[in-house]
MARKE-748912 format. One line per 10 residues: number of its first residue (from 1); their letters; for each residue x, y, z of N, C-alpha, C. Coordinates in Angstrom, 3 decimals, padded with zeros to 6 digits. Example, Ala and Ser with C-alpha at 12.3 -4.5 7.8 and 13.67 -1.06 7.14 Angstrom:
1 = as = 013.190 -005.690 007.800 012.300 -004.500 007.800 013.200 -003.300 007.800 | 012.850 -002.250 007.080 013.670 -001.060 007.140 012.900 000.030 007.870
# end
This chain:
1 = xxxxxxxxxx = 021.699 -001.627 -013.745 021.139 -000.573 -012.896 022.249 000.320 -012.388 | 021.946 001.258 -012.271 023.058 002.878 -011.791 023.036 002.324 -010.380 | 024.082 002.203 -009.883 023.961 002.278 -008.323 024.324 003.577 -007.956 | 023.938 004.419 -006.507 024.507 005.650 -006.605 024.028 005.600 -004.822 | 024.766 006.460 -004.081 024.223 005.901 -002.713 023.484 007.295 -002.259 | 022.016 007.181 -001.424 020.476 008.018 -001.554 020.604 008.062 000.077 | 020.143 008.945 000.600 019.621 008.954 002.004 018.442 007.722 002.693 | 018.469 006.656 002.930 017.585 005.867 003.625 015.900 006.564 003.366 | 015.768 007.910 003.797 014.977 008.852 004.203 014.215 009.427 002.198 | 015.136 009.375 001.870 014.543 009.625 000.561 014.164 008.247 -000.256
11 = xxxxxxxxxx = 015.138 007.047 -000.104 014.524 005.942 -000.453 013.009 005.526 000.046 | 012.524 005.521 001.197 011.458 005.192 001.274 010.088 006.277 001.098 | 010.511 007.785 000.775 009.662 008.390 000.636 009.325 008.109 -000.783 | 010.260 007.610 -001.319 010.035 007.453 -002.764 009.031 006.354 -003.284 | 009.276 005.328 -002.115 008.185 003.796 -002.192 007.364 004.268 -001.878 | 007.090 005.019 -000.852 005.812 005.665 -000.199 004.328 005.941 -001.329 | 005.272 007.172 -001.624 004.615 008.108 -003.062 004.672 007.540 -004.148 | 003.487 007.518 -005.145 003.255 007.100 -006.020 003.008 007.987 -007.212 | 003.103 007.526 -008.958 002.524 008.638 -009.298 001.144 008.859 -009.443 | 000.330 008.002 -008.574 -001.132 008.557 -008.286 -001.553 009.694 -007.410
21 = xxxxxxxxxx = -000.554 010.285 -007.409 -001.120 011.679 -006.361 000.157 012.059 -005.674 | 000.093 013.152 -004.832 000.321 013.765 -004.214 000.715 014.124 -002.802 | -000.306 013.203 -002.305 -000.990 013.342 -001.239 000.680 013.022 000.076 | 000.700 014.181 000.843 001.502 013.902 001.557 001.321 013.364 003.051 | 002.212 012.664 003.891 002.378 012.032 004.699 001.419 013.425 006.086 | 000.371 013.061 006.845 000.304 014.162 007.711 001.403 014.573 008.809 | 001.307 015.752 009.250 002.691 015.741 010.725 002.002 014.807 011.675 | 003.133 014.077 012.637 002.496 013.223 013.358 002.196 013.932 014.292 | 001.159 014.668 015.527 000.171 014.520 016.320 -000.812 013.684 016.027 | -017.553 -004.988 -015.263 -018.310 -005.714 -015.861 -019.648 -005.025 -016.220
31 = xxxxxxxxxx = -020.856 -006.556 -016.168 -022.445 -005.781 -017.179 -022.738 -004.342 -015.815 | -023.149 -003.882 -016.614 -023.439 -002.699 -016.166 -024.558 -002.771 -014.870 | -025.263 -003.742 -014.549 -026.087 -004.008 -013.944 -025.390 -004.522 -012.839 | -024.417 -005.396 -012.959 -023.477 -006.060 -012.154 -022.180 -004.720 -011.239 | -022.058 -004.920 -009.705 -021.328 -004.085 -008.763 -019.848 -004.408 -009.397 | -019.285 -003.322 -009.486 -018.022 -003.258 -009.955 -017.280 -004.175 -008.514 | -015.977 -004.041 -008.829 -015.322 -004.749 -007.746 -014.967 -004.147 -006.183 | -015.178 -002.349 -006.142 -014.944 -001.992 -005.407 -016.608 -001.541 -004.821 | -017.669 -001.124 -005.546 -019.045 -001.684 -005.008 -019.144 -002.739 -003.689 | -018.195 -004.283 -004.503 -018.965 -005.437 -003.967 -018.007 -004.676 -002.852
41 = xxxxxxxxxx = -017.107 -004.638 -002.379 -015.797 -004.591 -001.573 -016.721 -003.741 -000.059 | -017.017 -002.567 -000.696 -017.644 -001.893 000.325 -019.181 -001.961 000.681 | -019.770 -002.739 000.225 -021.206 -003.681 000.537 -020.938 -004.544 001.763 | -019.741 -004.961 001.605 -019.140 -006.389 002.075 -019.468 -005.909 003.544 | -019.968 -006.989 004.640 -019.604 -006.702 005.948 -018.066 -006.322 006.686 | -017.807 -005.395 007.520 -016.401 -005.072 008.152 -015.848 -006.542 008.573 | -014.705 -006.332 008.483 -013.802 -007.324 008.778 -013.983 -007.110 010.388 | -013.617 -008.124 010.886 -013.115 -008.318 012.042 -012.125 -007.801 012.609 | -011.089 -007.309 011.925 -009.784 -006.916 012.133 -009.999 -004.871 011.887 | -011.235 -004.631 011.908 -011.040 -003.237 011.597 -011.443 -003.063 012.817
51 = xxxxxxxxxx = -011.063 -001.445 012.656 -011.548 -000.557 014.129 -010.644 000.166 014.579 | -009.979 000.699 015.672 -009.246 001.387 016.226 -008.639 000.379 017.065 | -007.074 000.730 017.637 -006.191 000.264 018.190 -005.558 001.324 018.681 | -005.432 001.430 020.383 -005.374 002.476 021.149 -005.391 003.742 020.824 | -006.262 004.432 019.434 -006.511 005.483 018.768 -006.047 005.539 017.557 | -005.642 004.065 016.938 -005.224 004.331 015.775 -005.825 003.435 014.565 | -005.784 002.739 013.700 -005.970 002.079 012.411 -005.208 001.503 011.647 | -005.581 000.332 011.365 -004.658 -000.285 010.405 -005.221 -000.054 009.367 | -004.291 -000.641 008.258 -004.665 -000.390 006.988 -006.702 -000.878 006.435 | -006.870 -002.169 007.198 -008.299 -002.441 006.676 -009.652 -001.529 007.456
61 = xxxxxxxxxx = -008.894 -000.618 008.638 -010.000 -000.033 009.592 -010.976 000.895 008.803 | -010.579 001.880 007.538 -011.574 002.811 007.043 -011.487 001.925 005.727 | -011.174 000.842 005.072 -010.657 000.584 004.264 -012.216 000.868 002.692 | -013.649 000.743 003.619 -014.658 000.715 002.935 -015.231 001.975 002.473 | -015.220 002.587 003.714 -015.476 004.548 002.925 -014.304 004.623 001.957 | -013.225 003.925 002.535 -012.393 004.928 000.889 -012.445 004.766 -000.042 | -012.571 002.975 -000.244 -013.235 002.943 -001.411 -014.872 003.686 -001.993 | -015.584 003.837 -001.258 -016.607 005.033 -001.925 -016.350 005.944 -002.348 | -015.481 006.529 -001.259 -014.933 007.998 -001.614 -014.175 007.612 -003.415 | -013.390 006.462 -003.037 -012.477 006.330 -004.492 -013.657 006.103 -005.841
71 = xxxxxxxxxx = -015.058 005.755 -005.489 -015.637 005.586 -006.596 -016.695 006.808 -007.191 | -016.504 007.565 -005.685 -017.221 008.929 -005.819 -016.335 009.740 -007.224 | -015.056 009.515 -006.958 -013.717 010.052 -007.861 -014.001 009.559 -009.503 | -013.672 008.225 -009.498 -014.320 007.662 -010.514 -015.231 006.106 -010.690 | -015.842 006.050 -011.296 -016.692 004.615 -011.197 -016.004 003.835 -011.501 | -015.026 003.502 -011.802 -014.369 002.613 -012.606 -012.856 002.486 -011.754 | -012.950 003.143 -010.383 -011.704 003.047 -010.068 -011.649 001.862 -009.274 | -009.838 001.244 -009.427 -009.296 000.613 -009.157 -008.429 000.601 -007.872 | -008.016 -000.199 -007.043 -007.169 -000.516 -005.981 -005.566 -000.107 -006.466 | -004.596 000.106 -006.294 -003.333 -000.250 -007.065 -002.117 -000.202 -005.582
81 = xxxxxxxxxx = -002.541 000.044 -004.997 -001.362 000.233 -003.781 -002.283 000.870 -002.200 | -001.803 000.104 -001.388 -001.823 000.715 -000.035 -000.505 000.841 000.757 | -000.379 002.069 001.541 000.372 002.324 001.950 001.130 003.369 003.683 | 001.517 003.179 004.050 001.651 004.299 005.054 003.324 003.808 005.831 | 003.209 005.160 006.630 005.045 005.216 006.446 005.259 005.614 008.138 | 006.460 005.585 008.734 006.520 005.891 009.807 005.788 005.032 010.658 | 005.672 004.268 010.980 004.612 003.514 011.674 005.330 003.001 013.406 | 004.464 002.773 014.413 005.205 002.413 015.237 004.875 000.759 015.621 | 004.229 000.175 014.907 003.489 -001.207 014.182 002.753 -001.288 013.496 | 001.829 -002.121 013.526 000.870 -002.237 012.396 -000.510 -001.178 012.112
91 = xxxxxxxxxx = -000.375 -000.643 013.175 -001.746 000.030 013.707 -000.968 001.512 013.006 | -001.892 002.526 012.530 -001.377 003.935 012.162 -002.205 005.200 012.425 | -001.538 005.984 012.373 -002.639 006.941 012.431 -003.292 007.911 011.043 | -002.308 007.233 009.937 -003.328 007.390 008.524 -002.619 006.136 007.993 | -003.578 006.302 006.529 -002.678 005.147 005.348 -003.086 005.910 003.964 | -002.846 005.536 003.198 -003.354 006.057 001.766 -003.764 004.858 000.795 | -004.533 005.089 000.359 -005.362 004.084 -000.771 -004.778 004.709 -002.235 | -004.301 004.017 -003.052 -004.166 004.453 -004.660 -004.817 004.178 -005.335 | -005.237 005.316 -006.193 -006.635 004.078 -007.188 -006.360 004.828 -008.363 | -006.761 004.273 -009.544 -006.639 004.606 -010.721 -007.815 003.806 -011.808
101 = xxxxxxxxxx = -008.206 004.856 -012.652 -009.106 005.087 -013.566 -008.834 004.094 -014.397 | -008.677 003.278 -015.269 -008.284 002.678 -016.556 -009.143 003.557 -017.454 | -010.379 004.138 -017.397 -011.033 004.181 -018.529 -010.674 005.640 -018.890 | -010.058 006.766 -018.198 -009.767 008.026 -017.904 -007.956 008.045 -018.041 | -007.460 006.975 -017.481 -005.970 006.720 -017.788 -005.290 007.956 -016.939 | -006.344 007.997 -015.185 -006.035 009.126 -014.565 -005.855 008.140 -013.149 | -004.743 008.823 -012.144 -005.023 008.309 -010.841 -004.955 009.029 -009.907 | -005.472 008.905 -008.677 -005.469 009.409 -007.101 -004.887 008.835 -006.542 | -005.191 009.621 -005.029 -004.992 008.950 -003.374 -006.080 009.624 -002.540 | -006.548 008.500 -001.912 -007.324 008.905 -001.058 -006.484 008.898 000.070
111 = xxxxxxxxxx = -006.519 009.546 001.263 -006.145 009.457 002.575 -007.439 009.007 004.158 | -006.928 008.268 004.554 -007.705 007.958 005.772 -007.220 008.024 006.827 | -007.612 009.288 008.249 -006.768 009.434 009.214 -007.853 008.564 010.592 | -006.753 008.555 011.475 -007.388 007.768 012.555 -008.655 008.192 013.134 | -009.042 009.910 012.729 -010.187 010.503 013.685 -011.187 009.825 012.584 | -010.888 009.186 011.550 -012.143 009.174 010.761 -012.600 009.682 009.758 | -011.646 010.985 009.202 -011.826 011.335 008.167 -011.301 010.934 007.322 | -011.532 010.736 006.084 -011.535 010.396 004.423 -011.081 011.465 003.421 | -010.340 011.066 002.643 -010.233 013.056 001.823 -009.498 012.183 000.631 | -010.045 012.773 -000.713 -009.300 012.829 -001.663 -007.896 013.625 -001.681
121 = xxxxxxxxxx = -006.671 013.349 -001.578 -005.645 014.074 -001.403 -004.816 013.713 -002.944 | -005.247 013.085 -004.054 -004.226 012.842 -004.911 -004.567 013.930 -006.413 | -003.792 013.976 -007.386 -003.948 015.324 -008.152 -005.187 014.647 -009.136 | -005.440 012.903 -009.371 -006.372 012.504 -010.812 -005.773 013.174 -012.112 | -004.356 013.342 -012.420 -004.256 013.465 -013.511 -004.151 012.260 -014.093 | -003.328 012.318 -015.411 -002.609 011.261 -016.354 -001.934 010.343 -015.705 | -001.560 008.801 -015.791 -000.782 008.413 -015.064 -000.663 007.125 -016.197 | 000.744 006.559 -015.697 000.851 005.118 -015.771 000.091 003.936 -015.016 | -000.959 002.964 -016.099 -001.835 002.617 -015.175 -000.983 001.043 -014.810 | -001.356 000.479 -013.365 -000.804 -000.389 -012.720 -001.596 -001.578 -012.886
131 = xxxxxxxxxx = -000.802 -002.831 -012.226 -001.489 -003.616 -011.839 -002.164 -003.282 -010.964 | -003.756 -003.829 -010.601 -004.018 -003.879 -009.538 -004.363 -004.794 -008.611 | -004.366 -004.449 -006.906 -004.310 -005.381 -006.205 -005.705 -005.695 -005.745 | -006.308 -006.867 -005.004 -007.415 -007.142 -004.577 -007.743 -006.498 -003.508 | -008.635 -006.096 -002.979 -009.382 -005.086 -001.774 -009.940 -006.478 -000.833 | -009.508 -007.707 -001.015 -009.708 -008.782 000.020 -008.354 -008.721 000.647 | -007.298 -008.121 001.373 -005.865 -008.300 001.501 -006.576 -008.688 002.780 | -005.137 -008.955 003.588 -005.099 -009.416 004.557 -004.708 -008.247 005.591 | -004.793 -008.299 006.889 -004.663 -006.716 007.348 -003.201 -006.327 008.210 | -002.726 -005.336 008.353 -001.839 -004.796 008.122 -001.304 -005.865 009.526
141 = xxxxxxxxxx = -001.940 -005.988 010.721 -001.555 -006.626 011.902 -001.080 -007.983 011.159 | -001.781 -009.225 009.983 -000.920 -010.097 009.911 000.155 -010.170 009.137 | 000.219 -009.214 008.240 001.379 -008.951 007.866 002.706 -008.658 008.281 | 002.496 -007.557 009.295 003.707 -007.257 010.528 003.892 -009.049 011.065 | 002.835 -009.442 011.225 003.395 -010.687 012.595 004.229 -011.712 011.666 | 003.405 -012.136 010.492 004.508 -012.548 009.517 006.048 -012.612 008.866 | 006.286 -011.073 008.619 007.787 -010.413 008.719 007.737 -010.386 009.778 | 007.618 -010.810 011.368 008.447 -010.417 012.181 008.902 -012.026 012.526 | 007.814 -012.876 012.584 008.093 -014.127 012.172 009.571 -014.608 011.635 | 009.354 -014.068 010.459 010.402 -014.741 009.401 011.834 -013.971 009.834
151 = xxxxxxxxxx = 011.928 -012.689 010.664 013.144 -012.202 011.049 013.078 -010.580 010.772 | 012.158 -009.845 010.292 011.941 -008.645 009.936 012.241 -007.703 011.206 | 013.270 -006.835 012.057 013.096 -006.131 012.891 012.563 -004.226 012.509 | 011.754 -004.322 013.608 011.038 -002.950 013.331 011.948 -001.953 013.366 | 012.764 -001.577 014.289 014.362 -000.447 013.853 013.171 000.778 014.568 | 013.485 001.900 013.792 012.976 002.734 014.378 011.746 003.323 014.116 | 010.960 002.531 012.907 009.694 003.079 013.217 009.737 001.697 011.247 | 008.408 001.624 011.020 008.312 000.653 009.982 007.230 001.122 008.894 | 007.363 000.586 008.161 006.761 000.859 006.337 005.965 000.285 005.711 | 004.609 000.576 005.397 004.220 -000.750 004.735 003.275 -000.324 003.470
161 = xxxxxxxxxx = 003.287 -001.141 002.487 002.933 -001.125 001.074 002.671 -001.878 000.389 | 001.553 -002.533 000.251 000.808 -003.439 -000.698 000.776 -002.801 -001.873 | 001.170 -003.636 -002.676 001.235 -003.279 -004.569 001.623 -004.645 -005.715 | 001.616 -004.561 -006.594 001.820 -005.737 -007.814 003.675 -005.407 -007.348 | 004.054 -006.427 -006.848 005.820 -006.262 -006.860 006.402 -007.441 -007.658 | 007.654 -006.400 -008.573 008.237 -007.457 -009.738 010.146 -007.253 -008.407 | 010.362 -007.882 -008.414 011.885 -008.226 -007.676 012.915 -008.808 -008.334 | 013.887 -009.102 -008.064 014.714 -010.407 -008.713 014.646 -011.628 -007.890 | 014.030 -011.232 -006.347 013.412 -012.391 -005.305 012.642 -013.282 -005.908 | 012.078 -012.642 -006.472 010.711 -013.236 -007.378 010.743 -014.082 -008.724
171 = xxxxxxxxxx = 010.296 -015.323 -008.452 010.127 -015.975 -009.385 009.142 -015.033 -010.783 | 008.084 -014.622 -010.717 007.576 -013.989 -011.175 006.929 -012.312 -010.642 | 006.012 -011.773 -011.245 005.716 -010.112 -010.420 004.384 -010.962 -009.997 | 004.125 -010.321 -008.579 003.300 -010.757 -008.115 002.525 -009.682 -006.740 | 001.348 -009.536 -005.953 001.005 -009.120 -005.618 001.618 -009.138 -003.902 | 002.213 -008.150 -003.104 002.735 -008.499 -001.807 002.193 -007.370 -000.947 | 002.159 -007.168 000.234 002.518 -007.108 001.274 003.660 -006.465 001.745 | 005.015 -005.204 001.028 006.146 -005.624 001.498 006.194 -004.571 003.167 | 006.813 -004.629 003.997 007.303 -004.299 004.940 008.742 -004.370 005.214 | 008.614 -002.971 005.596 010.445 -002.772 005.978 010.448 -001.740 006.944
181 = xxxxxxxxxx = 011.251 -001.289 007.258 012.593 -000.260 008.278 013.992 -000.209 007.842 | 014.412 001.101 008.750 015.648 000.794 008.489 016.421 000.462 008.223 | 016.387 -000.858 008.977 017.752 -001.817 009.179 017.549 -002.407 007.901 | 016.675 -002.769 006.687 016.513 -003.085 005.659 016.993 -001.996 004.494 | 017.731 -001.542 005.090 018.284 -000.631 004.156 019.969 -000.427 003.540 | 019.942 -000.468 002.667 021.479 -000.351 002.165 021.876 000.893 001.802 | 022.477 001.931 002.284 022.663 003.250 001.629 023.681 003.605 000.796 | 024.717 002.243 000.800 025.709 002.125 -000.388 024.979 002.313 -001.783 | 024.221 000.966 -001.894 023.641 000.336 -003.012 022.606 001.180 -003.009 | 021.864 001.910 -002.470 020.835 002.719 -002.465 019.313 001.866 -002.806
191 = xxxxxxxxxx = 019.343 000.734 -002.003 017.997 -000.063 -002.062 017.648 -000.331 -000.326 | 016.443 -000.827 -000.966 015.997 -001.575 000.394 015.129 -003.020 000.172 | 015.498 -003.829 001.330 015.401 -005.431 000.956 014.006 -005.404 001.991 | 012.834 -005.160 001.529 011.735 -005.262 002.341 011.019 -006.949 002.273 | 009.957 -007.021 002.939 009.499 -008.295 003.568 008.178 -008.813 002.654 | 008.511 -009.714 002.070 006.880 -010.171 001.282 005.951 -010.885 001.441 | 005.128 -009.920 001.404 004.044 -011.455 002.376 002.782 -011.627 001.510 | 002.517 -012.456 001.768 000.916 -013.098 000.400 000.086 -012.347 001.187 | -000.420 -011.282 -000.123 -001.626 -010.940 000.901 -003.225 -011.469 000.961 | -003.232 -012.100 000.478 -003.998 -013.609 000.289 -004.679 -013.878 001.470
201 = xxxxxxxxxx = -003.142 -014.909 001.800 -003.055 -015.551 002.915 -001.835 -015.205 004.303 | -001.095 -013.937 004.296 -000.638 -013.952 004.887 000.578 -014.470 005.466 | 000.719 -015.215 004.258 002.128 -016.213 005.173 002.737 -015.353 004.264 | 004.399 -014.968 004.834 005.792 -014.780 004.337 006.077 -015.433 003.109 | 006.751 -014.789 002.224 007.255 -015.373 000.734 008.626 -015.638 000.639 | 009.203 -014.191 000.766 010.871 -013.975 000.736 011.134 -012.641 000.962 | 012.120 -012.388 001.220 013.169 -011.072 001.258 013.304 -010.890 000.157 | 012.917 -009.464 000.039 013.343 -009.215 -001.893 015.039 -008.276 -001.535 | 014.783 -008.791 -002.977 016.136 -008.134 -003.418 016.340 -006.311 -003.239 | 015.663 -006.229 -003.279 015.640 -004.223 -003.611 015.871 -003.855 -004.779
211 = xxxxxxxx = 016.177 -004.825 -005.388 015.990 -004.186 -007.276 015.165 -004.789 -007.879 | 014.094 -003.932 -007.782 012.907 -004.301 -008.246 011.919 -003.099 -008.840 | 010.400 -002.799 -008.502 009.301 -002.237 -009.121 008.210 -002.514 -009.477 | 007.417 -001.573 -009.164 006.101 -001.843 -008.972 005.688 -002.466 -010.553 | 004.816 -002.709 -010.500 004.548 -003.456 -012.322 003.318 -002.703 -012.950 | 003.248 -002.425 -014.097 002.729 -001.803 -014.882 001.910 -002.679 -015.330 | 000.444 -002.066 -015.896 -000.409 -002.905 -016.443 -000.229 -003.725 -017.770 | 000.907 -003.101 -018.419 001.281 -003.406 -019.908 002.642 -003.504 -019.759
# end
């Protein structure tokens, strides 16, 4: 790998953004008869863990309109990453959903802000299609408590991104949770060593390495 040393600030805009879209950060003020997977997802009763938090949202709070919205886009779309940046914990005042087509070999972003609105914000062109992740995750609050658990400090504001992650941490590529800041950052080496957590179940995995990537379906 090229090492070359990146602004902190451009490293994580880069994890942020995907090539499913576009969609930028806001300023802060089976049988055919059978429900696809994101159907059953948003049928499903709300979690417990959704709602607002002193005016804001975690990642699972709109998590069910977007998936509509994402199937309004295409029927066949997929989960592949959640994400949102700047955070002042777990709670936000947007996140972005990634989803992608397999059958179209096209992807988006939906965006979900704290007032409640929903918006397709990603371009649906061509893309590299991903693994994707399950729409049962665990929500953004146990994830933070997890990395903070295991030693994760928030620094000056924190990151978070569910996706298929391949590491050298990693025994194999696998589906995480990662969370980071700052202080997880190397601007020599131009990586960042974020926090992995099962999003399963929530418990902590390991500190990845920072040389790593999201994983491809093929």
């Amino acid at each position: 790998m090229i090492r070359f040393k990146t602004p902190l600030a451009i490293i994580a805009v880069g994890l942020i953004l995907s090539a499913c879209g576009e969609g930028k950060a806001p300023q802060e003020t089976g049988p055919a008869e059978s429900p696809s997977p994101l159907e059953a997802a948003a049928a499903a009763p709300e979690p417990a863990s959704a709602g607002q938090v002193d005016g804001l949202i975690t990642a699972r709070s709109l998590l069910d309109p977007a998936l509509t919205v994402a199937q309004k886009w295409q029927a066949d779309a997929q989960l592949i990453g959640v994400t949102t940046s700047l955070a002042d914990g777990p709670s936000h005042s947007f996140w972005f959903y990634d989803m992608q087509s397999p059958s179209t070999g096209t992807c988006t972003r939906i965006r979900a802000m704290a007032d409640g609105s929903i918006e397709n914000v990603g371009t649906g062109d061509e893309c590299v299609l991903m693994k994707p992740v399950s729409v049962g995750f665990v929500d953004s609050p146990a994830a933070y408590e997890a990395a903070l658990a295991a030693g994760f400090q928030k620094g000056d504001s924190v990151q978070f991104g569910l996706r298929f992650q391949r590491d050298q941490a990693l025994p194999a590529s696998r589906e995480c949770w990662v969370v980071w800041s700052d202080s997880d950052g190397d601007e020599e080496k131009g990586i960042i060593r974020g926090w992995c957590i099962d999003p399963a179940t929530g418990a902590f995995v390991t500190r990845l390495s920072g040389y790593g990537r999201i994983e491809p379906l093929q």
